[in-house]
N, C-alpha and C positions, 0 to 999 in steps of 0.2 A: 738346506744351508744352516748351520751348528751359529747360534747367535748368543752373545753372554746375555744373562740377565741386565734390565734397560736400568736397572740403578747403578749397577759396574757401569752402564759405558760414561767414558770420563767426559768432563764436560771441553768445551772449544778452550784450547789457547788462547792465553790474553795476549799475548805478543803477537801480533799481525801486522802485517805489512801495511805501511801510511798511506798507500798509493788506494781508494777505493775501488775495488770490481767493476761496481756501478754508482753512478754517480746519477742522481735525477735533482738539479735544478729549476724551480719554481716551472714546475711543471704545469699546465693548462691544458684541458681538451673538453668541447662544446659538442654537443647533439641538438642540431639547430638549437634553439632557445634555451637549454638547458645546460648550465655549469656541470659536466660532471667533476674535471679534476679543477680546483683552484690554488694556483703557486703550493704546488706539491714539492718539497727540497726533502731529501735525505740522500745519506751514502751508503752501502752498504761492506762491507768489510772482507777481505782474502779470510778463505774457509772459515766461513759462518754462515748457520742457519738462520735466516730473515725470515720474517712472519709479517705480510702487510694483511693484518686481521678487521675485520669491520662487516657490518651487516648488510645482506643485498642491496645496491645500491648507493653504496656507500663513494665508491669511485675506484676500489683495488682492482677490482676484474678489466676496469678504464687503462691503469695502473699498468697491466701484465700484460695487455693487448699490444700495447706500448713498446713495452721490454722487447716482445716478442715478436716483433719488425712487423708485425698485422694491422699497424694502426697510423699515423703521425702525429705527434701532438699539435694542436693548435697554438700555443706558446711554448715557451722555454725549449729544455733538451731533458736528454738522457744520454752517459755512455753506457758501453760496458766495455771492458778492456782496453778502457783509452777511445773507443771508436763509437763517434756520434751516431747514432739508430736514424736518425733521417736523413746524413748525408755518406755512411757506408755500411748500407743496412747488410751487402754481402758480407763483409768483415767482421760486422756482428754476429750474424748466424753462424760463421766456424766457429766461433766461441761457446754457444748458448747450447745446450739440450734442451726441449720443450714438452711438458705431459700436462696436455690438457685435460678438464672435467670428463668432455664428450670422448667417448673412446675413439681409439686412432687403429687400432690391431683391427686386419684381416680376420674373422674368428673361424673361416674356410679355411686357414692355414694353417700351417703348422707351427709352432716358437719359431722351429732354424726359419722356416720360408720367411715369415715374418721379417725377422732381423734381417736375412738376404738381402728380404727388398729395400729394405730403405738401408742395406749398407749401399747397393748400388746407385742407389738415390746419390750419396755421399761419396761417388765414386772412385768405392772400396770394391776392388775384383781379387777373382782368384784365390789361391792358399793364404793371403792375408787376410780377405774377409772369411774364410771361412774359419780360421784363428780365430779372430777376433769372434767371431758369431759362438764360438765354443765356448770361449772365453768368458762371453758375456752371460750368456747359460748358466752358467759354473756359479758364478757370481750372486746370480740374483734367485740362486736353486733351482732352477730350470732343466738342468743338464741332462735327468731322467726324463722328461718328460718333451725332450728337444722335436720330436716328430710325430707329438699327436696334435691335433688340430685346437686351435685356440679356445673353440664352442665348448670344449669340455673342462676347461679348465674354470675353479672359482675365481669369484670377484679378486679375493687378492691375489692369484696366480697370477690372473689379466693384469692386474694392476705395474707385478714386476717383472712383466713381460713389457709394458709400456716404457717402464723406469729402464729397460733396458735396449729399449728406441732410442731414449733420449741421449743415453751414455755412449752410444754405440761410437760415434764417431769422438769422441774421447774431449767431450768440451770443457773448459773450465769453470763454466757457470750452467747452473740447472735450474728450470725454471718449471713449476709444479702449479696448477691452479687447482684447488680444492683433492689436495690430492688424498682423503681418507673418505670422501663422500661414498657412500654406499658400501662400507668394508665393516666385515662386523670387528669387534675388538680384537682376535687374535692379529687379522692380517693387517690391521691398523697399527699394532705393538711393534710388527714385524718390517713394516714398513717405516717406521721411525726408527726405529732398529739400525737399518740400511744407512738410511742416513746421516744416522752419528757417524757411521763405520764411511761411509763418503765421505761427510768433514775431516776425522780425523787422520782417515790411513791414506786416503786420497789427494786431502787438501781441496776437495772442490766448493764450491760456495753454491749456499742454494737458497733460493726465493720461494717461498711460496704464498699462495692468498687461502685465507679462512674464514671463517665463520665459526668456527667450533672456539670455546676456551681452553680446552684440553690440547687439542694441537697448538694454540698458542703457548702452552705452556714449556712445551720441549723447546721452543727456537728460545736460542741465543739472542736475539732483538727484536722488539717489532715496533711496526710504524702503525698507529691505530686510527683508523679513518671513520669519519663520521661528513657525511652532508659533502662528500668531493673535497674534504680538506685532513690533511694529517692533525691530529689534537692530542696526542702524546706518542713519544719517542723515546723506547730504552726498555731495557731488557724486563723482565715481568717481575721479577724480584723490588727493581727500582721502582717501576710502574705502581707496584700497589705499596711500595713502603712511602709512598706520600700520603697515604690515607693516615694508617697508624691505626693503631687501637680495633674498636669492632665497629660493623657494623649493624645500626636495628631498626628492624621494620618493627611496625605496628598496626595494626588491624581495627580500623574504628569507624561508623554508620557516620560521622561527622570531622574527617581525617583535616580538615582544613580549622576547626575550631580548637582539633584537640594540637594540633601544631603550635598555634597561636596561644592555648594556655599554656603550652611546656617554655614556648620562646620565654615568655610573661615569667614563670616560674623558675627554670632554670637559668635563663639567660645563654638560651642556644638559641642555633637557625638550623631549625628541623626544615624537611621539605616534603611536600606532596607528591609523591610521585606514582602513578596506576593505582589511586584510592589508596594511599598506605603513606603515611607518615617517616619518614627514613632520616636516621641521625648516624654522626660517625663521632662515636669520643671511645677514652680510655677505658676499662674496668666496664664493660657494657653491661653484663651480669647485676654489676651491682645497682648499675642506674637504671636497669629494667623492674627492679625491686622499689626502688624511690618512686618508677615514674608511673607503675601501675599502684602504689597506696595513695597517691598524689590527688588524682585522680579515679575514681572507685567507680566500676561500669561505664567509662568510657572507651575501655581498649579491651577490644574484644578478642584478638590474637599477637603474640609476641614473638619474635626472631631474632637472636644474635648470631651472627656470624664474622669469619673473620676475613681481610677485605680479598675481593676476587678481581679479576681483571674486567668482568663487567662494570663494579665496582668504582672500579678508572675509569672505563666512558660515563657512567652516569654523572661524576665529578666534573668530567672536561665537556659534556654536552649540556645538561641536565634531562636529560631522559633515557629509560631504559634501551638497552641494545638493538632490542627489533621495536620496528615503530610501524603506524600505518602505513610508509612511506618506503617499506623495505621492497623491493623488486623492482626498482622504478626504473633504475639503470640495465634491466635486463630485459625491461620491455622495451625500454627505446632503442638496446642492440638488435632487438628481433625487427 
C-alpha cells in the first residue's frame, strides 16, 4: 500500500460539524470499592483523531470498555451517533468498529477467511461481501497476501488485518485501544499513516487509548487521565503551550534543601519530584548558569528541555506519569 511521507499528510479540518460523534457526560464507573472513572465529560468531534492518553490505571481502558458496549457505566452516559450505549447498545455497535490490544484474528486462517467471518458476523453474504472483503485487502495492503494464513504474517500485517475487522462493515466511528503496542516503528508509522488517510479521505472519527507520548502526539485532541479523572483537555500543541519556556531538572544528594535555597534566592517554586528538583521558566539555559554558580556543589546533574506532554501531567497531577499505582485498574479487570 503506496503511503505519502507522514509530514505531507495534512492535518484534520477545523471546520467540523457541531453535532459530537460522542458525547461522554460526567461519566462514573466503580470496581466494587474503587473509583475508576469519576464525572468524566468530554465531546469528541465528526473526523478526528482523539487520544484518551494516561498511565495504566488511570481510567481510559474503563473509558473504552464503555464506548464499546462491554461495560455500563455506573453514573452518567455516553452517545455515539446520537444513541445512548446503555439504552441502545444495538444502535451503537452498527456505528462503532472496535480493535482491541488482545488480538481478535484467527491466525489458522487466511486475511479473506478472516474478514469472511466476521463479515457474516455482520450479516454481509455473497458477491457483496466478497467485494467488500477485496476491498478491504486492497486498502490496508493485504491484497497479495489475501490467502495465506494469518501465523505468518508480522505484527503490523496482523495489526491491519485487525483494522480491517473493524472497518469491514463500514462504521462511522473507530475505536482502537492501544493500538501500536508491540509494533516496531515501521509498522507503527504505517499505521498512523492509515489513519490520517481514514480521517481525512474517509471522514471517519477514531478514538483511541495510550500510553505512549509519541502516539499522543499524531491525535488531533486528547483527554488526559490521571487517578479516573480527565485533568487536561485539548489538542497537544495547546496542552503544552501552557507551560512556556523550558523545562529543568536538576540532580542534587539534598534536592529538597537545594529547592528551598533557589525558592529563597530566586523567588520561584521549584518542586521535588523522583529526587530531582523541576522548574519551568523562560530562557532556562541561562538560569541553569545562575543557578549552578549560586549554589557551587550542590547540583550534581542539569537538564533543560522543552515542554513535553508528560510535562502537562506532572503540572495538572504533581507527579510523574507512571507511578507506583500504574496497573491497578488492570488488576481489578482480571
Amino acid at each position: 500500500m503506496p503511503l505519502p511521507d507522514l509530514e505531507s499528510v495534512p492535518a484534520a479540518q477545523d471546520e467540523r460539524s457541531e453535532s459530537p460523534v460522542i458525547r461522554i457526560e460526567r461519566l462514573g464507573h466503580r470496581y466494587d470499592e474503587r473509583q475508576a472513572l469519576d464525572d468524566v465529560s468530554f465531546d469528541v468531534r465528526a473526523a478526528e483523531i482523539f487520544g484518551l492518553l494516561g498511565p495504566n490505571g488511570s481510567g481510559k481502558t474503563t473509558t473504552f470498555r464503555i464506548l464499546s458496549t462491554l461495560m455500563l457505566p455506573t453514573s452518567g452516559r455516553a452517545l455515539i451517533m446520537g444513541h445512548d450505549i446503555a439504552r441502545e447498545p444495538a444502535l451503537v455497535r452498527r456505528n462503532i468498529g472496535v480493535v482491541f490490544q488482545a488480538q481478535s484474528i484467527d491466525i489458522k486462517l487466511s486475511a479473506e477467511e478472516n474478514l469472511t467471518l466476521i463479515g457474516h458476523i455482520y450479516g454481509l453474504r455473497g458477491a457483496a461481501l466478497k467485494k467488500r472483503v477485496s476491498e478491504m485487502l486492497s486498502r490496508v495492503g493485504l491484497a497479495d497476501h489475501a490467502r495465506e494464513r494469518a501465523e505468518t504474517f508480522s505484527g503490523g500485517m496482523q495489526r491491519r488485518l485487525e483494522l480491517a475487522k473493524g472497518l469491514l462493515h463500514r462504521p462511522s466511528v473507530l475505536l482502537l485501544d492501544e493500538p501500536t503496542t508491540g509494533l516496531d516503528p515501521g509498522a507503527r508509522r504505517d499505521l498512523w499513516l492509515y489513519l490520517h488517510m481514514l480521517r481525512d479521505e474517509e471522514r471517519v472519527t477514531v478514538l483511541i487509548t495510550t500510553h505512549l507520548m509519541e502516539d499522543a502526539e499524531h491525535c488531533d485532541r486528547l483527554a488526559i487521565y490521571a487517578s479516573g479523572c480527565v485533568v487536561a483537555l485539548g489538542t497537544p500543541a495547546e496542552l503544552k503551550s501552557e507551560i512556556g519556556g523550558d523545562v529543568i531538572l536538576l540532580e542534587s544528594e539534598q534536592p529538597e534543601s537545594l529547592a528551598q535555597h533557589i525558592e529563597q534566592r530566586f523567588r520561584l517554586q521549584p518542586k521535588v519530584i523522583d529526587n530531582r528538583v523541576r522548574l519551568e521558566i523562560e530562557n532556562g539555559h541561562r538560569f541553569v548558569t545562575d543557578v549552578v554558580e549560586a549554589f557551587p556543589g550542590e547540583i550534581q546533574g542539569v537538564s533543560v528541555h522543552k515542554p513535553s506532554l508528560e510535562d502537562v501531567f506532572i503540572r495538572r497531577t504533581g507527579h510523574r506519569f507512571w507511578t507506583e499505582e500504574a496497573g491497578v485498574e488492570e488488576e481489578v479487570k482480571k
